[in-house]
C-alpha positions, 0 to 999 in steps of 0.5 A, a space after each residue: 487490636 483485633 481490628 488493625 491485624 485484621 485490615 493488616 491482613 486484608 492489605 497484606 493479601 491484597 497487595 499478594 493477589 494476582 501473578 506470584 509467579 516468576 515467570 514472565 507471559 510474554 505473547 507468542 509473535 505471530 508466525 505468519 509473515 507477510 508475502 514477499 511475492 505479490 499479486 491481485 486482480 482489480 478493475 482499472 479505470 481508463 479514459 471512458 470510465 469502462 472497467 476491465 480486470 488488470 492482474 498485477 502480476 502480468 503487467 509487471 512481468 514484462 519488467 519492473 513497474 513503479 507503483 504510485 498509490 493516489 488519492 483524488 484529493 492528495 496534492 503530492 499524488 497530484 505533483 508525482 504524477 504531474 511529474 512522471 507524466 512529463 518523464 514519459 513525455 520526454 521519453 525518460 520513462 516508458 508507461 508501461 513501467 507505471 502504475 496508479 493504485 487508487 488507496 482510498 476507495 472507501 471514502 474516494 468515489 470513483 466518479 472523483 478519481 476520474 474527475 482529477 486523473 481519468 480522463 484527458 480533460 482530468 486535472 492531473 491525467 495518467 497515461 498508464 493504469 490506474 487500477 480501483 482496487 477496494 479493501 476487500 481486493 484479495 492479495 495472493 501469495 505468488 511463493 503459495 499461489 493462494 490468498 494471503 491471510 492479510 488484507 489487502 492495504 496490509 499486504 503493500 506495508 498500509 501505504 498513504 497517500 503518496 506512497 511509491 513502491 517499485 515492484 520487480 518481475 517477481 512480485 516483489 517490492 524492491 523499493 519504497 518511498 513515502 516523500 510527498 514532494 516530487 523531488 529529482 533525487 527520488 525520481 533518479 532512484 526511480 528511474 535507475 530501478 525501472 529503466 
């Protein structure tokens, strides 16, 4: 008898352990937000492979810019920029208001990058900036004017492969598309925000 008060007991304190409490531990959110105003500094690559620094928030400032994040081995990244290329031939979009950001550099080799959109000879060639940036790129917070506490991928909402982002001349991101496939009504919208 001994033995089965005691086991009971045993179950009993058992089940008991642990939070008795009423109260629910609910995590704080963090209280830091995401910059809403954005730049960076980070090599661009043109047509003879020579380096040179591109500052984000100068080249958007003469208007609003579409950012294209690329990979070298992206097939929809390959059929954007095939056609937004044909849209600045024909004089339906300006180069100026485009921009290629290279998103794979940890395992995408610069050499590769050049090989598919570098260079006139490349597969899928571009005729705007193609900018090299790596994860350690710092982001800066333009309403604060210093470094963002997130990284560099995190700041642009971790964008795959395409991912088409149009930011306005204040450094924000006013639109956003993640449609693989060219497609002539993502491109209107496109047009109508940077024209």
């Amino acid at each position: 008898m001994r033995a089965s008060v005691f086991i009971f007991l045993i179950l009993l304190f058992t089940a008991l352990s642990g939070c008795v409490s009423d109260e629910q531990i609910i995590p704080e959110e963090s209280s830091q937000e995401f910059p809403e105003r954005l730049s960076f500094s980070a090599p661009i690559m043109n047509g003879s492979s020579n380096l040179t620094n591109f500052v984000l928030e100068e080249y958007v400032s003469e208007g609003p810019v579409l950012m294209l994040w690329v990979a070298a081995g992206c097939m929809g990244c390959h059929s954007w920029t095939d056609m937004l290329v044909e849209e600045v031939n024909s004089g339906n979009i300006s180069n100026s208001s485009l921009l290629s950001i290279h998103r794979y550099s940890s395992f995408e080799s610069e050499s590769y990058v050049e090989e598919v959109y570098g260079t006139n000879n490349s597969t899928n060639p571009v005729n705007w900036p193609l900018i090299l940036p790596s994860e350690e790129t710092v982001v800066i917070d333009l309403d604060t004017g210093v470094e963002s506490n997130f990284g560099f991928y995190q700041s642009f909402g971790n964008p795959s492969t395409p991912t088409l982002q149009v930011m306005d001349v204040d450094g924000k991101i006013i639109w956003s598309s993640k449609t693989y496939w060219p497609s002539a009504d993502v491109l209107e919208e496109i047009k109508f925000l940077i024209n």
